[in-house]
N, C-alpha and C positions, 0 to 999 in steps of 0.2 A: 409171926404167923400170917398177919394181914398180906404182907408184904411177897410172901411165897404162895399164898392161894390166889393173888392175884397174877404173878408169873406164869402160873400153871392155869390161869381161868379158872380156879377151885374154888373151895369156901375153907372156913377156919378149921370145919368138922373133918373134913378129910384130908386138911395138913395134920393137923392133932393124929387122927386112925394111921394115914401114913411113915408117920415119924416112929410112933409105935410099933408098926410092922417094920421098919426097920433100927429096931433097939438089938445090938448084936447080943443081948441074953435069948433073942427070939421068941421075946412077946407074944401074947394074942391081945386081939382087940374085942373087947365084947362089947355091943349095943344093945343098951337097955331101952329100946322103942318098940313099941309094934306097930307105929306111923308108918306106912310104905316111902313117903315122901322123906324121911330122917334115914329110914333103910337105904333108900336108893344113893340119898347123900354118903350116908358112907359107906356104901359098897363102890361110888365114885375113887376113892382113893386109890384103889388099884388100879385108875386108867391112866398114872401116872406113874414116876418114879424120880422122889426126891434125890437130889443128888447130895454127895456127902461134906461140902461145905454148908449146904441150907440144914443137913440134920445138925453140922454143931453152931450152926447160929442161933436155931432154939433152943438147944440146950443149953447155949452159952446166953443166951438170952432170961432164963429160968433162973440165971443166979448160980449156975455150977460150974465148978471149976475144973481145970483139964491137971491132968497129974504133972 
């Protein structure tokens, strides 16, 4: 995750919210903050778009395996 929020100029939080929003069950992401500055972090996620090698390097990263 370090390694993709840095590609993107991100942070961890809105690799994490990103990868989320693109789980093909079509997740949502819910943020339990009412810190404007952790809001604004991850509403950051969507000024981006992970591509689909970096979503299964974290999930293959997480320890899960592909069928």
């Amino acid at each position: 995750m370090e390694r993709v929020a840095s590609d993107h100029g991100s942070t961890k939080t809105a690799v994490a919210i990103n990868w989320v929003l693109r789980y093909p069950a079509k997740m949502q992401a819910l943020v339990g903050t009412t810190r404007p500055e952790r809001i604004r972090e991850s509403a950051s996620s969507c000024d981006w778009e992970m591509s689909r090698e970096e979503w299964y390097e974290i999930y293959l990263g997480a320890g899960h395996r592909l069928p």
